[in-house]
N, C-alpha and C positions, 0 to 999 in steps of 0.2 A: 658283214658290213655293219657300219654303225647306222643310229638311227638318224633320219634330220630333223632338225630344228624345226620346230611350230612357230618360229617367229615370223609376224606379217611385215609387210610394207606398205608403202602408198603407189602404186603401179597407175599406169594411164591402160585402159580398155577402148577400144576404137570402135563404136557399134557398125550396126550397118549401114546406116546413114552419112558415114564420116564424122560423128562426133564423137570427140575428146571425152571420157567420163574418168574421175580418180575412183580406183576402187584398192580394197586390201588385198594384198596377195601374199601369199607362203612364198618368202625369201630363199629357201632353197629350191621350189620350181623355179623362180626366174631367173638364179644364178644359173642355173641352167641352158638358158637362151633357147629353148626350144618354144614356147608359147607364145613370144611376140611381145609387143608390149614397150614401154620403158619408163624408167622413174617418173612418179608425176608430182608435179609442182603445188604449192598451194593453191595457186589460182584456177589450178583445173577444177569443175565442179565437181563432186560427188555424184557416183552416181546412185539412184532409188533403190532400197535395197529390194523391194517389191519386183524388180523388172529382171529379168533372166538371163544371164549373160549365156554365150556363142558356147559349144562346148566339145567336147568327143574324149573316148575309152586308152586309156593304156591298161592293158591287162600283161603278166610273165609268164603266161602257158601251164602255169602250174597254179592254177583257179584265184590268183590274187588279180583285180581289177580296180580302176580306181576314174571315177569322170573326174575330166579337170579343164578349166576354162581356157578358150582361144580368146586370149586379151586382141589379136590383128588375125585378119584373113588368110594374110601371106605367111602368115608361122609353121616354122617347117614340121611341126606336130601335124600339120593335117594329111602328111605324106607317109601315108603306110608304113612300118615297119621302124620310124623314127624312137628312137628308146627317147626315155625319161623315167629317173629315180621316185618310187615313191616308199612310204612306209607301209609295211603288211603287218597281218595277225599271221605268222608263220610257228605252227606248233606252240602257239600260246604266246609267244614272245614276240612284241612289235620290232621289225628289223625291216633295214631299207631293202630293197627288189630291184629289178630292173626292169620294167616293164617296155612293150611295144605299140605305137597309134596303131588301131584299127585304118587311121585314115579316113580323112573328109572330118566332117566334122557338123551338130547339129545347131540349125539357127537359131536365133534369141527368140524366147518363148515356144518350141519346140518342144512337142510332148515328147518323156525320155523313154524308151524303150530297151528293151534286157539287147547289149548288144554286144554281151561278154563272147569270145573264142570259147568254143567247144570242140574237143577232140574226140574221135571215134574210140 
């Protein structure tokens, strides 16, 4: 697989309050449509970069893991087993993966904890 693209956007994030915040987001997650979210406007405000957005794990069962932000509640990342593309350190060489949600997903400001897949 080839690798994706580090270029950002301007994405809208929905906190848990229901409000609108524009934050930057990697263009190839949200082509993806699994994290929620949608293009935002100038007029949305920025949000603080100080404050922690919503989040949870895709990991590809072969020790590559990756946290990545739940921009809406309802995004279908937070249902178990949902894939999403990311880039790995695979034998020295960044190349894209397929990884899978853990499922659910950690609130804003949520201390992170190791919640990588582990096989016997």
């Amino acid at each position: 697989m080839a690798v994706l693209s580090s270029n950002r956007i301007a994405w809208t994030y929905t906190d848990d309050d229901g409000n609108d915040w524009r934050v930057a987001a990697l263009k190839a997650w949200t082509d993806q449509a699994k994290l929620g979210g949608s293009p935002a406007a100038s007029t949305v405000p920025q949000r603080p970069g100080a404050w922690p957005l919503r989040r949870t794990t895709v990991s590809d069962g072969a020790g590559h893991s990756r946290v990545v932000p739940v921009y809406e509640i309802t995004a279908p990342i937070v249902t178990a087993g949902t894939s999403l593309n990311f880039n790995a350190n695979v034998g020295g060489v960044i190349t894209e993966v397929t990884g899978t949600s853990n499922g659910g997903f950690e609130r804003e400001g949520a201390s992170r904890h190791n919640v990588t897949k582990q096989s016997t």
